[in-house]
N, C-alpha and C positions, 0 to 999 in steps of 0.2 A: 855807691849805688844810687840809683833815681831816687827820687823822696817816693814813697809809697803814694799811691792817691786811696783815699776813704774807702771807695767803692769802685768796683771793675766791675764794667758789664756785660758780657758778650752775648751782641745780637742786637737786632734794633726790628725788631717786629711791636704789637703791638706787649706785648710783654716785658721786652727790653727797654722800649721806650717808655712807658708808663713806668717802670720800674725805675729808669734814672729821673723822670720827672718827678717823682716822692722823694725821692733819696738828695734832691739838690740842692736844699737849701738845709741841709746837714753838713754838707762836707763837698769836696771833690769828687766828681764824677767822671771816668772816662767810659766812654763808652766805643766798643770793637766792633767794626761790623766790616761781613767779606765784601762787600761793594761799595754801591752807592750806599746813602743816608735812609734813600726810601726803596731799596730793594730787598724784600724777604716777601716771604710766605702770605704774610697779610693782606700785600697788595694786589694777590690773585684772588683772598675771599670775596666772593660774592655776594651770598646771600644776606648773613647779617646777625646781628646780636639779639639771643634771645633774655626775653625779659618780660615779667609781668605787670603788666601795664594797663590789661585793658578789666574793665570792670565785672567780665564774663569771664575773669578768668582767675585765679591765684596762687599761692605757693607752691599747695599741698598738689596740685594737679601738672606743675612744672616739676617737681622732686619725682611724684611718680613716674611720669613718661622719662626720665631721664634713668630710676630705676630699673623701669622694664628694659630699656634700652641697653642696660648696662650688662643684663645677663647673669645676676648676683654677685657680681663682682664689684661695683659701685660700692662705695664708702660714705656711706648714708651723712655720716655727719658733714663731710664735705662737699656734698651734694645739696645741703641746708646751707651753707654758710654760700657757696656761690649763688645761688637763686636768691635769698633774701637781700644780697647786696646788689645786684644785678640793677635794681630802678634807679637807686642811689647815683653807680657809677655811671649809668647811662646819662643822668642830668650832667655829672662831670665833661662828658666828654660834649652836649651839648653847648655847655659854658667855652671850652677850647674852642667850639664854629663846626664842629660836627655837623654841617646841615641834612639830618636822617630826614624820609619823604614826611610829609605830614598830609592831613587829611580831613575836613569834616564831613563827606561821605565816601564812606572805604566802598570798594569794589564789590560784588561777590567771589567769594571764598577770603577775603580780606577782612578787618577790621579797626578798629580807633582806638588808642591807650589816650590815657592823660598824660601829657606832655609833664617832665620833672621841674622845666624852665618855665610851667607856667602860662606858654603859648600856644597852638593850635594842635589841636592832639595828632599824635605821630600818627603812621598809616603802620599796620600790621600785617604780615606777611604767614602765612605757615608754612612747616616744610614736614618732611618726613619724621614719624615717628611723635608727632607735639598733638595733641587732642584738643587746642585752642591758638587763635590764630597770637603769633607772641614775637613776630621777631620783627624787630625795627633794621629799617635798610636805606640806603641811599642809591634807587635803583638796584642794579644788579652789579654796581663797583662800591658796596659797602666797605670794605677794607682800605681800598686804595682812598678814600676818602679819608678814614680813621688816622691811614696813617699817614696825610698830608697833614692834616691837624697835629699829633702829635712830634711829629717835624718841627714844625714852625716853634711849639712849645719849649722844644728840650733846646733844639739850637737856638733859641733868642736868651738862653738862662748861660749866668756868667759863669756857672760855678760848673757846668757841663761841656769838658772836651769832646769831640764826635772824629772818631778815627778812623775814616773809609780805606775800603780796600788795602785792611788787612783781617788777617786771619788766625785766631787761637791755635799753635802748634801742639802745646801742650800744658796741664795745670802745675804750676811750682807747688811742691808740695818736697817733705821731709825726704823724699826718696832722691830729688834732683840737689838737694843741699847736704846728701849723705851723710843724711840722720837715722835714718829708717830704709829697710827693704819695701821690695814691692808683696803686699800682701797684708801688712801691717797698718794701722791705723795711720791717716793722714789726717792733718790740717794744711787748706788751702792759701797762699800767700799769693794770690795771682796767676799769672800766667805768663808764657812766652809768647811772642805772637810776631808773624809773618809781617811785614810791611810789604807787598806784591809788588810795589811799583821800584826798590831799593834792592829786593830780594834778601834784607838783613831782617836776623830775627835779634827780638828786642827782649827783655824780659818786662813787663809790667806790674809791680810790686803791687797790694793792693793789703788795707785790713779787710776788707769783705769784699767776696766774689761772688757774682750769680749769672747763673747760665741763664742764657734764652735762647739760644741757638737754632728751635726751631726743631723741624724731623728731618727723617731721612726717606721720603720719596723715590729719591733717585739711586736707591739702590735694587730697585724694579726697573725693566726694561721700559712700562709706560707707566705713565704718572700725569698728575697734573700740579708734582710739585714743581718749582724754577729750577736752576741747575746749582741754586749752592744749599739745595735741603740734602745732605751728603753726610748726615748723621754725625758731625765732628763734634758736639756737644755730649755727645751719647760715647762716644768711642775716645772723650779725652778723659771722662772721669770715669770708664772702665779700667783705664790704664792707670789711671791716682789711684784704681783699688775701690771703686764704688761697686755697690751692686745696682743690676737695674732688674726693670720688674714689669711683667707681662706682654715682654716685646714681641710673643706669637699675635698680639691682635693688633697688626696692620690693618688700616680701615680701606677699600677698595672703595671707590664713589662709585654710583652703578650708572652716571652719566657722563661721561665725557664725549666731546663731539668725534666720531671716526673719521680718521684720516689725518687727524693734524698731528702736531709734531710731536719735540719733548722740549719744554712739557707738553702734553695734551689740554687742549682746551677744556676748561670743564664748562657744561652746564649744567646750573644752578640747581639745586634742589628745591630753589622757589618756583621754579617753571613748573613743575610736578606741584607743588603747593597752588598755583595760578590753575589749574586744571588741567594739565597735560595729561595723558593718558599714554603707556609705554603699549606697545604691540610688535608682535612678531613680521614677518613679511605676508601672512596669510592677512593680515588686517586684526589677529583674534588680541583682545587685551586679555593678556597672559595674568597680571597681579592678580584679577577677580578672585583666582585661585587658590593663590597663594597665601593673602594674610585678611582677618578683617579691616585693617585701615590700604586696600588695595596696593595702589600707587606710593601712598603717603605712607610704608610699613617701613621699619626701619631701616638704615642702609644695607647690615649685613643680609638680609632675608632680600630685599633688591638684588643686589648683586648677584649673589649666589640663583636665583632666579634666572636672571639675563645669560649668567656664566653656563647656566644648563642648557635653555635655548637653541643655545650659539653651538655646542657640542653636539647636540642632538639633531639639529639642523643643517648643522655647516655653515651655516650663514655668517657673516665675517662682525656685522652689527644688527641691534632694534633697532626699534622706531617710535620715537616721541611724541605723537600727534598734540598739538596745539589748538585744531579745530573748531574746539569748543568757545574760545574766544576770538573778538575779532581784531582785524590787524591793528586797527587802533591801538588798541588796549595793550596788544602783544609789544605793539615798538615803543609804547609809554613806559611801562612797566621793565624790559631789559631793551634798552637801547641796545649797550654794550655788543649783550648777544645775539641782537637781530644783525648787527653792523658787521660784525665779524663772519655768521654764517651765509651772509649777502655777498661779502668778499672772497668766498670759497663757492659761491655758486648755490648755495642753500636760502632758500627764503622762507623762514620759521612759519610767517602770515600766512603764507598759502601752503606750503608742504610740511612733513614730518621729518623731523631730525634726527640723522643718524647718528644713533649712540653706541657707545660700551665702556667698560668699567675700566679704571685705572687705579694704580695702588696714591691713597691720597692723604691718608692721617694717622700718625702712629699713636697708639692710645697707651702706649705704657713707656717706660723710660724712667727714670732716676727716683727712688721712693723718697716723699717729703710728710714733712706733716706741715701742719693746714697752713703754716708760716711759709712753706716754702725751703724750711729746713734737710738737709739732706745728711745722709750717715758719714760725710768725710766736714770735718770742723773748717766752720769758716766759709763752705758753701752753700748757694743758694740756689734753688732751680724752680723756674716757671714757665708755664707755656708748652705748649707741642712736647718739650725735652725733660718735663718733669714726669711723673708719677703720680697724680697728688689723690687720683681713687674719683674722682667726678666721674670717668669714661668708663669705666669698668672693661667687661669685653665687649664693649660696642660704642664709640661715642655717639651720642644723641645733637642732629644740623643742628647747627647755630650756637653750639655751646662752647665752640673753641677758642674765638673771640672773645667769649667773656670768661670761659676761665684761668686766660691769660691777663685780661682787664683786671679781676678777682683778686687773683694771686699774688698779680704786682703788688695791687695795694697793702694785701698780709705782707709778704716778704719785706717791701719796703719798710714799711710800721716794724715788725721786727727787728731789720736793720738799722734802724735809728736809733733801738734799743742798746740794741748791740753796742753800736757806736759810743753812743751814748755815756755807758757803762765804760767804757776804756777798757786799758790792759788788751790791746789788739796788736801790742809791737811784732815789727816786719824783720824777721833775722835778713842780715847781706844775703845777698842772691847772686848767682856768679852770673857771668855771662855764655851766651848760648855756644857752646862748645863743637868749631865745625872740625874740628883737626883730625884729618885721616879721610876728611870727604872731597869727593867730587865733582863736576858740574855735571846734573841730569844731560846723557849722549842721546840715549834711548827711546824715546818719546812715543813711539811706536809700542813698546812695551804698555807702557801706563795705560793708553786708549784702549789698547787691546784686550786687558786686564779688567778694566773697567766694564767695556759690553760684555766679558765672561761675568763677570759677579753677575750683571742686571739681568744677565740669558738665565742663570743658574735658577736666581732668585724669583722670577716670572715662570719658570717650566717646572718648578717642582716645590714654589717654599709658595704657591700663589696664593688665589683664592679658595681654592678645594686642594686639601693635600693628602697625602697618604705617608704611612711610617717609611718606606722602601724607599721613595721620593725624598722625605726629609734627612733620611739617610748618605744617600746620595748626594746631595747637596750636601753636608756637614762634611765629608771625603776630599769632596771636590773644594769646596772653600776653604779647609783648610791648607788644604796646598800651596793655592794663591795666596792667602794670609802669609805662609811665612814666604814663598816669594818675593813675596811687596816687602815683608820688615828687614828681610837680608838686605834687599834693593836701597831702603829707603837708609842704612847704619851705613852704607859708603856714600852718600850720594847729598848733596847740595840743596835744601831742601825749598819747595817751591808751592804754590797752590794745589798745583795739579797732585803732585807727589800726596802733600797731605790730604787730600781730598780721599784718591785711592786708598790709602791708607787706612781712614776712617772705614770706608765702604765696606773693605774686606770685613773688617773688623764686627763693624756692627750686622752683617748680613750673617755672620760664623755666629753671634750671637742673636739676632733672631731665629736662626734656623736650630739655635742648641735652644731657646725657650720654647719653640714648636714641639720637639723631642719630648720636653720634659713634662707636659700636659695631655695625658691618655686621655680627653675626649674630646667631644665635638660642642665649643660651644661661642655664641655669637660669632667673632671675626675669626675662629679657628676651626676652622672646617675639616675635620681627618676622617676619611672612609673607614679607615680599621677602628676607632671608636665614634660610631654615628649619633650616641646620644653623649645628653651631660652624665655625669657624676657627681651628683648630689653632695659625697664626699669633699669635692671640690668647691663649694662654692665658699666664696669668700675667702679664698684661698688663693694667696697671689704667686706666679711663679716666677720666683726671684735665681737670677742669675750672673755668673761673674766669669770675667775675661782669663783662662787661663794661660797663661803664658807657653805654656810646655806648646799648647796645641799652634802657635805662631810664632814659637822659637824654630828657627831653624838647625 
């Protein structure tokens, strides 16, 4: 067998990579990622890390907006522990070369913190849903920034291998070593995983494993996730037997630019923070109505807003107006996005931007406590694919970022613990078993199978749903589910194949945690219960993969 390495990490967002950069001067790191070094999720954040920073603002006033935000569902105490650490890891990432904008006169609707480094106070941004301006950015490619920096860090460190374009197939656990059935407790020993460029799977031995894998975007027909947010993190430790939890609250973004691809482009929620103002086609600005922080009200209450609109209208997208500042200021402040809607024939300076909502953050996924601990031994989950209770039913802009920042550092710290302490022996592990399979013929099948989930998933699991609706979908996905695992038990296994796989999987299990929540609250929106249920609050709806229903 391989020699086990320390720590397995899969994913390399900011999560994953922060996560092996703590972990490496412990032990062995290898770290899994489906592509490139610097392609995930992160590198399309825009807006930026929220953090108290500025002297008009403090804790107690970031816990709150991220409560209300959450819908009672937030887990107060982890909603403390990420905000108080926030200033802390923000100087971290400064020290890495982080260059966030900085400022000694902020703009109007902008502000000034105290720089952690010591040096010229950051510039402060606000977005939707924050009652003080708090979130530090580098322009409007704050991610793609973070995660050049954390790049350079993990791969210049000796003790961190970085394994591009492959792919997590599945978690080694007692069930693949034929100790345990499926259903029974598991402890994690690693994982299998794809090599894409060899097409051989590998097993990856590991003492401790931790997910970051990110969300699942792409199991919506539009999104503004990349195309490998494909929920494989979420659909690999359903299948080890994990439970996961609150995956009815998909977060819709209520801007994305109309017309562009998949993903969809988004814009920013800082642009709304910058004073944009959303309006219909008649000119009328719709939010006045709808919430006291207008524009700036949480995402679910946007969306759902624009989503009625649009139904009641016919109209295909809003409208973004920027008017209120001038183009100066507009092309200073998102380059990015002026440069992009110039090249589609939009010019943000002089006209309004046509928007609408894309499915773009999944707020529930694997239950951890504040370590990053998850219920199958041995695993670790942070980021987008954990659970950890910050987001409640609503995440609150700017906080994904950091409580992936957050969480690495607990989980990491843990893990070293862990480590630390010994007795982490790797039993032999066999090798990946292709005997009775295939080479994928079909290919037409897969794609096909694919826009059926995303069509399913966007016409009846969307943004406003109904039980008939979730019903329907549950019918239907199941079907495909066990199509795809018949498909995938004769057949040669490859990205694509796992990918679809995942999809079914995790869409049959967002559309069964939809089911299992009779009311209407934050990012779950069901006509046949219009309000919350008090009963429910703080009450998470935890669910698991049953097999029966994608056994064929």
């Amino acid at each position: 067998m391989t020699e086990p390495f320390d720590f397995l990490v899969l994913g390399s967002g900011i999560a994953g990579l922060t996560t092996a950069l703590k972990l490496a001067d412990a032990g062995r790191v290898a770290v899994v990622t489906k592509k490139e070094d610097r392609t995930s999720a992160t590198n399309y954040a825009q807006g930026g890390i929220a953090a108290v920073l500025s002297p008009l603002d403090d804790f107690e006033s970031h816990i709150a907006d991220t409560l209300k935000a959450g819908a009672g569902l937030c887990r107060p105490e982890a909603v403390r522990v990420m905000v108080r650490e926030a200033p802390r890891l923000i100087g971290e990432l400064l020290d890495l070369g982080v260059d966030f904008n900085r400022t000694e006169t902020p703009l109007v609707d902008e502000g000034a913190g105290e720089a952690p480094d010591g040096g010229s106070p950051l510039r402060l941004g606000r977005e939707g849903g924050h009652t003080h301006s708090r979130i530090v950015h580098v322009h409007d490619l704050t991610g793609q920034e973070v995660e050049r920096a954390l790049v350079e860090a993990v791969t210049s460190h000796p003790n961190v291998l970085m394994f591009e374009n492959h792919i997590g197939v599945d978690l080694i656990t007692e069930h693949f070593l034929g100790l345990r059935r499926v259903g029974e407790h598991q402890t994690v020993y690693g994982a299998y995983v794809l090599d894409t460029a060899s097409g051989e799977v590998e097993p990856y031995p590991a003492r401790l494993t931790f997910l970051a894998t990110g969300g699942c975007g792409q199991v919506y027909r539009h999104t503004t996730n990349p195309d490998i947010a494909t929920g494989d993190g979420l659909a690999m430790a359903a299948r080890a037997g994990s439970r996961l939890a609150n995956l009815e609250f998909m977060q819709f973004h209520p801007t994305s630019l109309y017309g562009t691809g998949d993903p969809a482009f988004l814009i920013s929620e800082a642009v709304r923070g910058f004073g944009a103002i959303l309006r219909d086609h008649e000119g009328r600005a719709f939010m006045e109505s709808e919430h006291e922080l207008r524009d700036l009200a949480p995402r679910d209450i946007v969306a759902r807003a624009i989503d009625r609109r649009l139904k009641e209208s016919g109209n295909s997208h809003v409208l973004l107006d920027l008017s209120r500042r001038t183009p100066a200021a507009i092309e200073e402040r998102f380059p990015n996005i002026v440069k992009t809607c110039r090249e589609l024939g939009i010019d943000p300076a002089t006209e309004p931007i046509p928007v609408v909502p894309a499915a773009h953050y999944m707020c529930g996924g694997l239950p951890t406590d504040l370590a990053g601990q998850t219920d199958l031994g041995r695993l670790f989950a942070i980021g987008e694919v954990a659970c950890t209770g910050v987001h409640g039913a609503n995440r609150l802009a700017s906080n994904s970022l950091l409580e992936g920042l957050v969480f690495a550092e607990l989980a990491a710290r843990r893990g070293r613990e862990v480590f630390a302490a010994g007795d982490l022996d790797v039993p032999d592990v066999p090798p990946w078993d292709v005997e009775g399979t295939h080479e994928q013929r079909e290919r037409v099948m897969t794609s096909h199978d694919r826009d059926g989930i995303r069509n399913i998933m966007w016409d009846y699991v969307g943004i406003v749903r109904s039980v008939g609706r979730l019903e329907r979908a549950a019918r239907r996905l199941t079907l495909i589910a066990r199509e795809i695992e018949n498909y995938y038990r004769w057949t040669r296994v490859t990205g694509e194949l796992l990918e679809l796989r995942n999809l079914a999987q995790v869409a049959l299990l967002i559309t069964r945690s939809a089911l299992s929540r009779p009311e209407s609250r934050g990012l779950h929106n069901v006509t046949d219960y219009p309000e919350a249920d008090p009963e429910l609050d703080e009450r998470d709806t935890l669910t698991t993969l049953q097999w029966k229903d994608i056994t064929p």
